[in-house]
C-alpha positions, 0 to 999 in steps of 0.5 A: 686771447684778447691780444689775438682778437685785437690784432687779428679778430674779424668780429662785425666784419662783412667779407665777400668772397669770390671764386668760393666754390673749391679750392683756395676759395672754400679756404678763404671764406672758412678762415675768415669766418673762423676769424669772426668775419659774416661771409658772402660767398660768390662763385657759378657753382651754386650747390658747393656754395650752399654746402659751404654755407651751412657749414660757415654758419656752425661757426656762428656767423652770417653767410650768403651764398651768392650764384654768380657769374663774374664775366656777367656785367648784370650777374656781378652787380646783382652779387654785389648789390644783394650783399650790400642790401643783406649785410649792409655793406662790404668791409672786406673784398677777397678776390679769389676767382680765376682761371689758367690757360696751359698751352704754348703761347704760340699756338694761343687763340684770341678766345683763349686770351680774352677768356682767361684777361676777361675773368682774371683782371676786367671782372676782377676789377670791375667788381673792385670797382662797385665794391670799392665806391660802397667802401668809400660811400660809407667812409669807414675804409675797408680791406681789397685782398687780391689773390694773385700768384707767383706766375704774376711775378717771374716765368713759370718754369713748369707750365706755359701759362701766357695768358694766365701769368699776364693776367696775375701781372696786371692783377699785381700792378691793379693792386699797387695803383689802387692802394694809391688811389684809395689810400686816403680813403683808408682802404688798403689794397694788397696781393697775396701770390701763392706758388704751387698749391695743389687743386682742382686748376692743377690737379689731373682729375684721373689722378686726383693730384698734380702729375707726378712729372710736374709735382716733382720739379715743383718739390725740387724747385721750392726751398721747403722741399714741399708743395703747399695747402690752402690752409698754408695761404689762409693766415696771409689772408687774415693777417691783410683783412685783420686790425694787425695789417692797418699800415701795409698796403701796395703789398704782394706777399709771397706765400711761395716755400721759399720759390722767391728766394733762390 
């Protein structure tokens, strides 16, 4: 166990997390706290934020709920600067907030456009960016972890995702050109791109599941023969934000059932 802790222990870290109000969000900062880590936890949605709250705090570590809109110059710097000023820093970044766009890229608005670019890659990085200079203030180094996907780095056979997978291929090219540019800070900045995991951004809410049509060619084109869980894409989460991950970064790891591999 003191191995474990050694690699992976996340003890007198302070985590901030994005888009934390559902799905692969709420996993994140629950995975992250279990590993030790204090969790400031960021989303619109305050009420789910203070549920999740409570419940982080049984684990035995700090957590502030933060309600915020990320495409909100003011909202965004206010989210930050409140967890410097409670946690006296921000060691690591999860950027996990985002939205898709499903639709044939021709029949796609401008609005449509900038409103998936806005949130998925500018306020991604606008928020990087403020977090990024307390990192390099305190220069103690810190851990930037980008949630990306799958879409970011080949067609999507299943949905036409146009702005969506345009946003998480700049997310992946934000993520190797930051890991150069900080690296001599001691900040590593890595990718995870999950495939298909099902929640509330996929989910038919009548039918509290991905449409059987689509689920079914998902399971078919992903070599384990099966979709993914949140809890699947947790571990890859902690192993870039824990002691063991020090020498990797400009990485975008796959959490995909093998979909890469064909």
């Amino acid at each position: 166990m003191d191995a474990l802790r050694q690699w992976f222990g996340l003890q007198g870290k302070r985590a901030l997390v994005t888009g934390a109000s559902s799905g692969l969000g709420v996993a994140f900062a629950r995975g992250l706290a279990q590993a030790g880590a204090d969790v400031v936890i960021v989303a619109r949605r305050k009420e789910r934020l203070d549920a999740l709250a409570e419940e982080i705090r049984a684990l035995g570590v700090r957590c502030l709920p933060v309600g915020a809109d990320l495409t909100d110059d003011a909202q965004r710097d206010a989210a930050v600067q409140r967890a410097e000023a409670e946690f006296g820093g921000v060691d690591i970044l999860l950027n996990n907030a985002g939205i898709a766009d499903v639709g044939r890229p021709e029949n796609l608005s401008a609005a449509d456009w900038d409103r998936v670019l806005l949130l998925n890659l500018t306020a991604t990085f606008r928020i990087t960016q403020a977090v990024g200079r307390g990192m390099i203030a305190r220069g103690q180094g810190g851990r930037i972890i980008n949630i990306s996907s799958v879409a970011g780095l080949y067609g999507n056979p299943i949905f036409a995702t146009t702005a969506y997978s345009a946003s998480k291929a700049g997310l992946n090219g934000l993520t190797r050109q930051l890991a150069v540019d900080w690296a001599r800070h001691g900040i590593t900045v890595n990718a995870v791109a999950p495939a298909w995991i099902p929640t509330e951004m996929n989910m038919d809410p009548r039918e509290g599941d991905i449409l059987p049509k689509y689920k079914q060619r998902m399971i078919a084109l992903t070599p384990l023969g099966r979709l993914g869980t949140p809890e699947d894409v947790v571990g890859a989460v902690v192993f870039l934000a824990a002691p063991a991950s020090s020498y990797v970064t400009g990485h975008i790891l796959a959490v995909d059932g093998g979909w890469m591999a064909w």
